[in-house]
C-alpha positions as a Markdown table, in Angstrom:
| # | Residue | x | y | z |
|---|---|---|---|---|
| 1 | Unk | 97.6 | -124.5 | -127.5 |
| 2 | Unk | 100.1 | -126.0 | -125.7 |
| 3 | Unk | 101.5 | -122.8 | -123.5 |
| 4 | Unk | 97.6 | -122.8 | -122.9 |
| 5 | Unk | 97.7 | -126.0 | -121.3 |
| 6 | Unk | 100.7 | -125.4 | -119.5 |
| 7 | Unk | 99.3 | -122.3 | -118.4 |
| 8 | Unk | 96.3 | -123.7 | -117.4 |
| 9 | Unk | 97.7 | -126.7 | -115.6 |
| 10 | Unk | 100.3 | -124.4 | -113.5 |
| 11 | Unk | 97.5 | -122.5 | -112.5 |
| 12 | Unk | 95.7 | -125.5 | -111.5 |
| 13 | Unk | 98.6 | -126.7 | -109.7 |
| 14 | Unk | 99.7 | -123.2 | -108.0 |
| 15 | Unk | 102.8 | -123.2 | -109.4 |
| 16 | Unk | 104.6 | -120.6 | -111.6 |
| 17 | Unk | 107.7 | -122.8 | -112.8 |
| 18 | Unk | 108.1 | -126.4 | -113.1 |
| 19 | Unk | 110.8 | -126.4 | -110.3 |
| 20 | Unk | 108.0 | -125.6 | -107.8 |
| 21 | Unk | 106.5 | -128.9 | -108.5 |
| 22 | Unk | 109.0 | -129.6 | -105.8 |
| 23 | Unk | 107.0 | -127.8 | -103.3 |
| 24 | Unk | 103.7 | -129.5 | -104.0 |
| 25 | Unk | 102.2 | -132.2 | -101.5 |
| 26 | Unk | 101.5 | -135.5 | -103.0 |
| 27 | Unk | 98.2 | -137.3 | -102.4 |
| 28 | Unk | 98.3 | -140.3 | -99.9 |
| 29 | Unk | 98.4 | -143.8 | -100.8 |
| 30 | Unk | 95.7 | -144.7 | -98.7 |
| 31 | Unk | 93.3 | -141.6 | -100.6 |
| 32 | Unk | 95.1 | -142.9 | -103.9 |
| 33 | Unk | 94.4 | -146.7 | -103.2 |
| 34 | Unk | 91.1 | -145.7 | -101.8 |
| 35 | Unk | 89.9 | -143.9 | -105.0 |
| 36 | Unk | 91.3 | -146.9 | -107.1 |
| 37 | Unk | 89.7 | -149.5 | -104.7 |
| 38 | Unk | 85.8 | -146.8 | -105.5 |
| 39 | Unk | 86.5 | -146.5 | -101.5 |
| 40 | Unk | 87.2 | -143.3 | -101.2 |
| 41 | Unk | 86.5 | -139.5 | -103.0 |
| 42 | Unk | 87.3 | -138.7 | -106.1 |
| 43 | Unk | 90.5 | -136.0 | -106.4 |
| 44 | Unk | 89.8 | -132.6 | -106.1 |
| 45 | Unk | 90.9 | -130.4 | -109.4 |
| 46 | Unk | 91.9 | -126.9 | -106.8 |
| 47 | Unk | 94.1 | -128.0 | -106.2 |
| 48 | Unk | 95.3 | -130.5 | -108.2 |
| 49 | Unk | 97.3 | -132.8 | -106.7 |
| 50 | Unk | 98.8 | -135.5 | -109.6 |
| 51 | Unk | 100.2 | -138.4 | -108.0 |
| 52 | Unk | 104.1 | -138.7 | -109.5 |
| 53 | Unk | 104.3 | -141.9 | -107.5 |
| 54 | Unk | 101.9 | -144.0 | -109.6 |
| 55 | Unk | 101.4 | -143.9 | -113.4 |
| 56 | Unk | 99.6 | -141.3 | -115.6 |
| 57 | Unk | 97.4 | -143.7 | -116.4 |
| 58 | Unk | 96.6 | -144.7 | -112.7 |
| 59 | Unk | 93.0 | -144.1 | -111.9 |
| 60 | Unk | 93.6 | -140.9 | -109.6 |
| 61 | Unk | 95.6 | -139.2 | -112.2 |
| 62 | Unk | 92.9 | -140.4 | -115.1 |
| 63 | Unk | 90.2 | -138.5 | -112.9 |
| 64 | Unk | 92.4 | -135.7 | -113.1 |
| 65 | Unk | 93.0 | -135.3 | -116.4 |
| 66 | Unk | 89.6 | -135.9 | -117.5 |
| 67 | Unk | 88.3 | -133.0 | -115.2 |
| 68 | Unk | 91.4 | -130.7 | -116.3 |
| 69 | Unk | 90.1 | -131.5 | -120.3 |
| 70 | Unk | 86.8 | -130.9 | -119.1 |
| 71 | Unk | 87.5 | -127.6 | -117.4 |
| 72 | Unk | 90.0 | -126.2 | -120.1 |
| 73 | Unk | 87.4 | -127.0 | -122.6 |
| 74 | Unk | 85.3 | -124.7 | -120.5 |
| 75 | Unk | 87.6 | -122.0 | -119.4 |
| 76 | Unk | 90.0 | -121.6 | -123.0 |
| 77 | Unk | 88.0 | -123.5 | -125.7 |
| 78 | Unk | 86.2 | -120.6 | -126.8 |
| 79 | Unk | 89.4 | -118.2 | -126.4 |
| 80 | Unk | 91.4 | -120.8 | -128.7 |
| 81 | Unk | 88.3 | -121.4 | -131.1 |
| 82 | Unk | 88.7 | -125.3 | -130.3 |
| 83 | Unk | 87.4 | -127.4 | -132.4 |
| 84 | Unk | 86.4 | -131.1 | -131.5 |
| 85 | Unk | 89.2 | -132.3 | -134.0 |
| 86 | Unk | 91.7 | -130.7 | -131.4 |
| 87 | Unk | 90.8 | -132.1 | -128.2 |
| 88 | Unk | 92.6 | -135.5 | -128.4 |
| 89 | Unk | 96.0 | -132.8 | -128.4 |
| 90 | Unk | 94.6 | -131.7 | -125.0 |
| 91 | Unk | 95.0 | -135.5 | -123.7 |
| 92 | Unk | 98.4 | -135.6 | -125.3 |
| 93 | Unk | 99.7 | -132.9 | -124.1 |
| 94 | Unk | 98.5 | -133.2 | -120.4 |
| 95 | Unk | 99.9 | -136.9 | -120.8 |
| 96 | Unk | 103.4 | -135.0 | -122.1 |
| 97 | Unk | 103.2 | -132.3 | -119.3 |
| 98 | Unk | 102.5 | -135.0 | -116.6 |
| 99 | Unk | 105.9 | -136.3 | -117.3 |
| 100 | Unk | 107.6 | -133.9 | -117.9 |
| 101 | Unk | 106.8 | -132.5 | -114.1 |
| 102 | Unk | 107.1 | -135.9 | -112.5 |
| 103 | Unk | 110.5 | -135.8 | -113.7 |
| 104 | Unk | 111.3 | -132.4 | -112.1 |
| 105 | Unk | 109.4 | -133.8 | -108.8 |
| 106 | Unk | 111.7 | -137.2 | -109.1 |
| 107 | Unk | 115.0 | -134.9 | -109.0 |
| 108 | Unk | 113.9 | -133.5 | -105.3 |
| 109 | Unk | 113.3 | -136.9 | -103.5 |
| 110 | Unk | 115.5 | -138.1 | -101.3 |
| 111 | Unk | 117.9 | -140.6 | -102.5 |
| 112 | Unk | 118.9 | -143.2 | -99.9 |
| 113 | Unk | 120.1 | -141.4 | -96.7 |
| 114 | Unk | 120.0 | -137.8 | -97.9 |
| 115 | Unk | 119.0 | -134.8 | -96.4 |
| 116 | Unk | 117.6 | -131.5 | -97.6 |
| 117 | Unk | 121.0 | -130.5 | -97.8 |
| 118 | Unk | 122.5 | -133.2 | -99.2 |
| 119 | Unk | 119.5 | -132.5 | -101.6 |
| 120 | Unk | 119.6 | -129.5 | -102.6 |
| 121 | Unk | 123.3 | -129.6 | -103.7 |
| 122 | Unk | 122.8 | -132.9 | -106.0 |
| 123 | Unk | 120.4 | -131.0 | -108.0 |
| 124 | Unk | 122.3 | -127.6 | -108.2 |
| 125 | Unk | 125.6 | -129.3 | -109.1 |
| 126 | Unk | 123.5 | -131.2 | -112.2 |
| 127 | Unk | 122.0 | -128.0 | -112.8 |
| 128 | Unk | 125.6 | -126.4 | -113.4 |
| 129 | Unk | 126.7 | -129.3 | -115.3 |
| 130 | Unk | 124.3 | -128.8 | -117.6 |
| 131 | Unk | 124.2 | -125.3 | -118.3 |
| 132 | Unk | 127.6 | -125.1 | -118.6 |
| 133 | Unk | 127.7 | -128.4 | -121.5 |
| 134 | Unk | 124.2 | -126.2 | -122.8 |
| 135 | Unk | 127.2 | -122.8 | -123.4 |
| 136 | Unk | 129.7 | -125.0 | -124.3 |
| 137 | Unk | 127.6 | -126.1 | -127.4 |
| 138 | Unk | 125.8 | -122.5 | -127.8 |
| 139 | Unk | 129.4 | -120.6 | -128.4 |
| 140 | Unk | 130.7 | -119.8 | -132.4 |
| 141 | Unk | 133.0 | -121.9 | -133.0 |
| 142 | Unk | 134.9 | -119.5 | -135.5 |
| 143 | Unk | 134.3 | -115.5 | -134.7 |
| 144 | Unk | 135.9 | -114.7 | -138.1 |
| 145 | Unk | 137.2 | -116.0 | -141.2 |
């Protein structure tokens, strides 16, 4: 179930990898306060646009994820043979996948007075650092004895 989720969300998002998060635009604070403040429209599920700068348990991201649960109840329930039992693992792992990509979104911002740039090489530098301490611990340690 949970590449199902994933999938579904992704596809909800437009986004193939997690890394494209980056790309996504982020509601406004004035439609995000509005929502909150039952001033202004709900969130829209195509496409959905989470809001990594408040909570997942912010008002605009709770209307999200109640209309995602509804609409992969709809779309995979019957696919996965869901049964009622399951669907609290559909919050969890929406909750789980939330963060998860407002982590990868947090790694693109700006920090102080960077630019795209400055950016871009921050996050590939981190990205080597850790696939090369991933190899280190993935090698044999002894070929033969």
């Amino acid at each position: 179930m949970k590449t199902a989720v994933r999938r579904h969300m992704n596809s909800l998002l437009r986004i193939e990898h997690d890394s494209d998060i980056k790309w996504c635009s982020q509601p406004s604070k004035e439609s995000v306060n509005d929502f909150v403040a039952r001033k202004g429209p709900a969130p829209g599920l195509v496409p959905m646009q989470l809001a990594f700068g408040y909570t997942k348990k912010n008002a605009w991201n709770m209307s999200l994820k109640d209309q995602f649960f509804d609409d992969f109840v709809e779309q995979e329930g019957s696919k996965l043979n869901l049964r009622e039992i399951e669907w609290p693992l559909i919050d969890e792992l929406f909750g789980q996948r939330f963060e998860n990509l407002k982590k990868e979104w947090k790694r693109w911002q700006k920090k102080d007075d960077e630019d795209d740039r400055e950016v871009l090489h921050r996050n590939s530098t981190s990205f080597r650092l850790e696939l090369k301490a991933k190899r280190k611990n993935a090698r044999r340690r002894h070929v033969s004895e």
